[in-house]
N, C-alpha and C positions, 0 to 999 in steps of 0.2 A: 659442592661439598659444604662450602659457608652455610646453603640453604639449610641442608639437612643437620648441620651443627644449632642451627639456631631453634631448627624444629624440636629437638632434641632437649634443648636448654627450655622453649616455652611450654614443653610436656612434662620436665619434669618439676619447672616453679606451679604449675598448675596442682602436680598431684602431693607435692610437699604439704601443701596446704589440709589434702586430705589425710595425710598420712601424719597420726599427730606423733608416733613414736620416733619417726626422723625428724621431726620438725624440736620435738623436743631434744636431740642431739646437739642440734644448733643452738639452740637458746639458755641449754640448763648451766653452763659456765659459765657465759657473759655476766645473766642474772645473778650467779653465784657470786660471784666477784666482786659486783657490784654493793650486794649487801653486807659480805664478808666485808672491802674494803673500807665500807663506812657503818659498820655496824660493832668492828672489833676492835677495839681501840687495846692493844698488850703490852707493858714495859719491856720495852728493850727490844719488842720485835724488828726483825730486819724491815727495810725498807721495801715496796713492791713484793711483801710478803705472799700475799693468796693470790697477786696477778701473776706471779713466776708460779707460784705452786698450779692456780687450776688453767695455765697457759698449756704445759706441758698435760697436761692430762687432757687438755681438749684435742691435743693435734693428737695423742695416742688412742681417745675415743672415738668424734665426732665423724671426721671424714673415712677413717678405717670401716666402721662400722654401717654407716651410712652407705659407702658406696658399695659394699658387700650386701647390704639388703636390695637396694635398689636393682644388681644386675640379678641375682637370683630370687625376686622376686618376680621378675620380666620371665627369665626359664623357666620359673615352673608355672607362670600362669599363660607363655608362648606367646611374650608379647616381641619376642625377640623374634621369632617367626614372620607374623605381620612385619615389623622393622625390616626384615632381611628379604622378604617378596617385595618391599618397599624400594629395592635397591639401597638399603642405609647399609656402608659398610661397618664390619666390626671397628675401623678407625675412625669414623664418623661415631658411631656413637660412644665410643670410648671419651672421647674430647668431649662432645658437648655435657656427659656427665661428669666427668673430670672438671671442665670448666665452671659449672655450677655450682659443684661439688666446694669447690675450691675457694671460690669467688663467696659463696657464703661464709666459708669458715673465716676469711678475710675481714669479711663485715664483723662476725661475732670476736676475732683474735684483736682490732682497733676498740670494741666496746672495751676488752680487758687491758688492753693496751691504757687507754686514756682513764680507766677506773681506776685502776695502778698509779696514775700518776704520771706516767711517761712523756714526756713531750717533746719535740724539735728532733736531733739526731737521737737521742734514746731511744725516741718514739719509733724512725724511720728502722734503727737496727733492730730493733726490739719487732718491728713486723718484717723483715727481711729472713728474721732466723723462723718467724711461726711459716711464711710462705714455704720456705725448702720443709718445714716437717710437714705441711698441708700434704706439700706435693708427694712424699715418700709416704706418709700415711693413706694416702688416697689409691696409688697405686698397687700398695697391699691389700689394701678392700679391694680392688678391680680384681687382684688375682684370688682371693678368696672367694667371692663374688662368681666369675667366672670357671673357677674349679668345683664347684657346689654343684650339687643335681639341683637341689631345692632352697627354700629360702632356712628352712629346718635344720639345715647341715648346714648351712653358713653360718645361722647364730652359733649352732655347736665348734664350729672352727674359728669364729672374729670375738666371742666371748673370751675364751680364755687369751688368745694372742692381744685384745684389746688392754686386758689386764697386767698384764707382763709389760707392756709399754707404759698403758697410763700412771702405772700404780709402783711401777720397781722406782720411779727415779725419788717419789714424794718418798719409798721405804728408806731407800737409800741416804736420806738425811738423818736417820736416828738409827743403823745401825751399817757398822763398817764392811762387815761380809756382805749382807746387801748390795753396798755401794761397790764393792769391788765386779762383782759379777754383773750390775745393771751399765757400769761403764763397755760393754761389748755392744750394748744397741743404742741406735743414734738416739732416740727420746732421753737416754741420760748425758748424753752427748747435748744436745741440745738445751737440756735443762742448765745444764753447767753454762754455755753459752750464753742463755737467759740471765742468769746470776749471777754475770760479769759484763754484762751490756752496756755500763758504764766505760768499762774501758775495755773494750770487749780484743781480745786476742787467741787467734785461732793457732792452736798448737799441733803438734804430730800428730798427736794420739787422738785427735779431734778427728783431722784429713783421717785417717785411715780405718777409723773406728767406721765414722762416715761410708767411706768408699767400698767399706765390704760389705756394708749394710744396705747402701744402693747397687751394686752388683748381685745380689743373693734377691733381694727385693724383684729388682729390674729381671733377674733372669726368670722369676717366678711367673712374674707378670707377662713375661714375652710369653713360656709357654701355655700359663692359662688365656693368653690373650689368645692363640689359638685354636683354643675350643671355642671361643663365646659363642660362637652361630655355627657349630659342628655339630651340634645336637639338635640344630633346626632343618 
Protein backbone atom coordinates (compact mmCIF):
# COMPACT_ATOMS: atom_id res chain seq x y z
CA UNK A 1 0.00 0.00 0.00
CA UNK A 2 3.00 2.62 1.17
CA UNK A 3 4.50 1.47 -2.34
CA UNK A 4 1.61 2.48 -4.41
CA UNK A 5 0.96 5.67 -2.17
CA UNK A 6 4.46 6.87 -2.96
CA UNK A 7 4.13 5.85 -6.64
CA UNK A 8 1.18 7.93 -6.58
CA UNK A 9 2.88 10.95 -4.93
CA UNK A 10 6.19 10.73 -7.44
CA UNK A 11 3.71 10.75 -10.55
CA UNK A 12 1.99 13.43 -9.51
CA UNK A 13 5.24 15.87 -8.44
CA UNK A 14 6.37 14.86 -11.93
CA UNK A 15 3.32 15.92 -13.86
CA UNK A 16 2.77 19.36 -11.63
CA UNK A 17 5.55 20.53 -13.19
CA UNK A 18 3.97 20.03 -16.54
CA UNK A 19 0.79 21.15 -15.67
CA UNK A 20 1.44 24.92 -15.30
CA UNK A 21 -2.23 25.86 -14.40
CA UNK A 22 -2.16 23.63 -11.07
CA UNK A 23 1.14 24.54 -10.52
CA UNK A 24 -0.01 28.04 -10.61
CA UNK A 25 -2.69 27.32 -7.93
CA UNK A 26 0.11 26.66 -5.53
CA UNK A 27 2.18 29.55 -6.02
CA UNK A 28 -0.13 32.50 -6.91
CA UNK A 29 -0.83 33.43 -3.10
CA UNK A 30 2.17 32.81 -1.44
CA UNK A 31 3.75 35.23 -4.22
CA UNK A 32 0.70 37.40 -3.57
CA UNK A 33 1.33 37.99 -0.24
CA UNK A 34 4.59 38.28 -0.24
CA UNK A 35 4.45 41.45 -2.39
CA UNK A 36 1.25 42.72 -1.03
CA UNK A 37 2.96 42.38 2.44
CA UNK A 38 5.99 44.44 1.58
CA UNK A 39 4.79 46.31 -1.12
CA UNK A 40 1.57 47.95 0.75
CA UNK A 41 2.40 49.99 3.43
CA UNK A 42 -1.74 51.68 4.54
CA UNK A 43 -2.48 53.79 7.85
CA UNK A 44 -4.15 52.15 10.21
CA UNK A 45 -4.33 48.84 8.48
CA UNK A 46 -4.74 45.78 10.67
CA UNK A 47 -2.06 43.81 11.37
CA UNK A 48 -1.40 40.30 9.12
CA UNK A 49 -3.63 42.19 6.83
CA UNK A 50 -3.32 40.28 3.16
CA UNK A 51 -1.68 37.06 5.13
CA UNK A 52 -5.35 36.45 6.77
CA UNK A 53 -7.00 37.80 3.67
CA UNK A 54 -5.06 35.59 0.76
CA UNK A 55 -4.78 32.56 3.63
CA UNK A 56 -8.35 31.96 3.54
CA UNK A 57 -8.77 32.15 -0.16
CA UNK A 58 -5.83 29.92 -0.82
CA UNK A 59 -7.41 26.86 1.27
CA UNK A 60 -10.98 27.76 -0.52
CA UNK A 61 -8.92 27.76 -3.99
CA UNK A 62 -5.84 25.85 -4.32
CA UNK A 63 -6.41 22.46 -3.08
CA UNK A 64 -10.28 22.38 -3.86
CA UNK A 65 -9.60 23.14 -7.17
CA UNK A 66 -6.45 21.42 -7.81
CA UNK A 67 -7.50 18.06 -6.60
CA UNK A 68 -10.94 18.30 -8.69
CA UNK A 69 -8.73 18.67 -11.94
CA UNK A 70 -6.17 16.21 -11.10
CA UNK A 71 -8.90 13.12 -10.57
CA UNK A 72 -10.95 14.20 -13.65
CA UNK A 73 -8.42 14.86 -15.63
CA UNK A 74 -7.13 11.01 -15.00
CA UNK A 75 -11.20 9.92 -16.03
CA UNK A 76 -11.34 11.32 -18.94
CA UNK A 77 -8.11 10.71 -20.22
CA UNK A 78 -8.46 6.78 -18.34
CA UNK A 79 -5.47 7.14 -16.67
CA UNK A 80 -7.52 5.73 -13.77
CA UNK A 81 -8.03 2.59 -15.80
CA UNK A 82 -4.32 1.70 -16.13
CA UNK A 83 -4.02 2.67 -12.16
CA UNK A 84 -6.90 0.28 -11.49
CA UNK A 85 -5.46 -2.95 -13.91
CA UNK A 86 -2.46 -1.75 -11.72
CA UNK A 87 -4.14 -3.09 -8.63
CA UNK A 88 -3.91 0.79 -7.13
CA UNK A 89 -6.84 0.93 -5.03
CA UNK A 90 -9.39 3.79 -5.11
CA UNK A 91 -7.90 4.35 -1.29
CA UNK A 92 -4.50 4.26 -2.46
CA UNK A 93 -4.78 6.60 -4.76
CA UNK A 94 -7.05 8.99 -2.93
CA UNK A 95 -4.06 9.36 -0.21
CA UNK A 96 -1.26 9.79 -2.21
CA UNK A 97 -3.10 12.74 -4.09
CA UNK A 98 -4.50 14.00 -0.79
CA UNK A 99 -1.10 13.75 0.63
CA UNK A 100 0.69 15.77 -2.08
CA UNK A 101 -2.11 17.70 -2.45
CA UNK A 102 -1.95 18.75 1.00
CA UNK A 103 1.60 18.70 1.82
CA UNK A 104 2.09 21.52 -0.84
CA UNK A 105 -0.46 23.70 0.23
CA UNK A 106 1.42 23.43 3.62
CA UNK A 107 4.58 24.55 2.01
CA UNK A 108 2.76 27.54 0.21
CA UNK A 109 0.27 28.33 3.63
CA UNK A 110 4.22 28.82 5.97
CA UNK A 111 5.48 31.08 2.71
CA UNK A 112 2.13 33.36 3.82
CA UNK A 113 2.49 32.37 7.35
CA UNK A 114 6.06 33.84 7.82
CA UNK A 115 5.33 36.78 4.92
CA UNK A 116 2.58 37.91 7.44
CA UNK A 117 4.69 38.07 10.04
CA UNK A 118 3.88 35.24 12.25
CA UNK A 119 6.26 33.63 14.32
CA UNK A 120 6.60 30.98 17.39
CA UNK A 121 2.98 29.81 18.61
CA UNK A 122 1.23 32.36 16.14
CA UNK A 123 3.06 30.74 13.54
CA UNK A 124 2.33 27.11 14.74
CA UNK A 125 -1.67 28.05 15.36
CA UNK A 126 -1.78 30.08 12.42
CA UNK A 127 -0.69 26.73 10.20
CA UNK A 128 -2.76 24.30 12.50
CA UNK A 129 -6.11 26.16 11.35
CA UNK A 130 -4.66 26.40 7.32
CA UNK A 131 -3.92 22.18 7.67
CA UNK A 132 -7.89 21.44 8.91
CA UNK A 133 -9.03 23.95 5.85
CA UNK A 134 -6.33 21.99 3.48
CA UNK A 135 -7.79 19.02 4.48
CA UNK A 136 -11.63 19.78 4.12
CA UNK A 137 -10.90 21.87 1.07
CA UNK A 138 -9.03 19.00 -0.59
CA UNK A 139 -11.75 16.56 0.15
CA UNK A 140 -14.24 18.51 -1.62
CA UNK A 141 -12.22 18.67 -4.81
CA UNK A 142 -11.77 14.71 -4.41
CA UNK A 143 -15.59 14.55 -4.41
CA UNK A 144 -16.07 17.07 -7.33
CA UNK A 145 -13.16 15.54 -8.94
CA UNK A 146 -14.62 12.14 -8.72
CA UNK A 147 -18.40 12.91 -9.53
CA UNK A 148 -17.38 14.64 -12.90
CA UNK A 149 -17.51 12.58 -16.19
CA UNK A 150 -14.76 14.91 -17.48
CA UNK A 151 -12.30 17.43 -16.52
CA UNK A 152 -14.96 20.14 -18.35
CA UNK A 153 -17.65 19.44 -15.85
CA UNK A 154 -15.43 19.70 -12.91
CA UNK A 155 -14.16 23.36 -13.68
CA UNK A 156 -18.05 23.98 -14.24
CA UNK A 157 -18.69 22.58 -10.72
CA UNK A 158 -15.25 23.66 -8.49
CA UNK A 159 -15.56 27.32 -10.28
CA UNK A 160 -18.30 28.53 -8.74
CA UNK A 161 -18.19 26.29 -5.42
CA UNK A 162 -14.47 27.70 -5.32
CA UNK A 163 -15.83 31.09 -5.31
CA UNK A 164 -18.38 31.05 -2.53
CA UNK A 165 -15.53 29.73 -0.28
CA UNK A 166 -12.67 31.86 -1.30
CA UNK A 167 -14.39 35.04 -1.96
CA UNK A 168 -17.73 35.16 0.57
CA UNK A 169 -15.46 35.50 3.81
CA UNK A 170 -12.83 38.51 2.16
CA UNK A 171 -16.98 39.97 1.00
CA UNK A 172 -17.97 39.45 4.38
CA UNK A 173 -15.61 42.11 5.88
CA UNK A 174 -17.43 45.11 4.14
CA UNK A 175 -20.77 44.11 4.07
CA UNK A 176 -22.89 42.70 7.06
CA UNK A 177 -25.54 40.51 5.02
CA UNK A 178 -22.63 38.96 3.43
CA UNK A 179 -21.13 38.12 6.70
CA UNK A 180 -24.06 36.71 8.06
CA UNK A 181 -24.69 34.13 5.45
CA UNK A 182 -20.82 33.25 4.74
CA UNK A 183 -20.63 32.46 8.68
CA UNK A 184 -22.65 28.69 7.69
CA UNK A 185 -19.33 27.45 5.66
CA UNK A 186 -16.17 26.64 7.46
CA UNK A 187 -13.81 29.04 5.24
CA UNK A 188 -15.68 31.94 7.18
CA UNK A 189 -15.32 30.03 10.15
CA UNK A 190 -11.82 29.79 9.57
CA UNK A 191 -11.18 33.05 8.45
CA UNK A 192 -12.57 34.50 11.90
CA UNK A 193 -10.10 31.79 13.49
CA UNK A 194 -7.23 33.37 11.39
CA UNK A 195 -8.16 36.92 12.68
CA UNK A 196 -8.01 35.95 16.27
CA UNK A 197 -4.93 33.71 16.33
CA UNK A 198 -3.56 35.80 18.65
CA UNK A 199 -5.51 34.65 21.19
CA UNK A 200 -7.23 32.27 19.34
CA UNK A 201 -10.69 30.84 21.07
CA UNK A 202 -12.91 28.23 19.61
CA UNK A 203 -16.39 29.04 20.28
CA UNK A 204 -19.91 26.99 19.70
CA UNK A 205 -20.72 28.41 16.59
CA UNK A 206 -17.17 27.60 15.44
CA UNK A 207 -17.57 23.50 16.58
CA UNK A 208 -20.74 23.23 14.74
CA UNK A 209 -20.59 25.48 11.86
CA UNK A 210 -17.44 23.23 11.47
CA UNK A 211 -18.97 19.85 12.04
CA UNK A 212 -21.82 20.24 9.54
CA UNK A 213 -19.55 21.31 7.06
CA UNK A 214 -17.31 18.18 7.50
CA UNK A 215 -20.32 15.75 7.70
CA UNK A 216 -22.12 17.22 4.35
CA UNK A 217 -18.43 17.43 2.83
CA UNK A 218 -17.36 13.93 4.17
CA UNK A 219 -20.66 12.33 3.13
CA UNK A 220 -20.17 13.76 -0.32
CA UNK A 221 -16.72 12.48 -0.61
CA UNK A 222 -17.60 8.86 0.78
CA UNK A 223 -20.22 8.71 -2.05
CA UNK A 224 -18.24 10.18 -4.89
CA UNK A 225 -15.42 8.19 -3.58
CA UNK A 226 -17.28 5.39 -4.74
CA UNK A 227 -17.44 5.96 -8.20
CA UNK A 228 -13.73 6.89 -8.65
CA UNK A 229 -12.89 3.54 -10.55
CA UNK A 230 -16.65 2.49 -11.33
CA UNK A 231 -16.52 3.93 -14.57
CA UNK A 232 -13.13 2.10 -15.31
Amino acid sequence: MMRHIAAILWKQMKDTFKNKAILIQFLMFPVMTIIMENAMKIDNMPQHFFANLFAVMYIGMAPLTSMSAIISEEKEKNTLRVLHMSNIKAAEYFCGNAIYIWSICMLGSLVIGLAGGYQGGMLIRFMLIMAVGHLISTMLGAAIGAFSKNQMMATGISVPVMMVFSFLPMLSMFNETIKSVARVFYSQQLNLLIGSVQNLKVNTECIVVMGINVVVIGGAFVLSYQRIFNRD
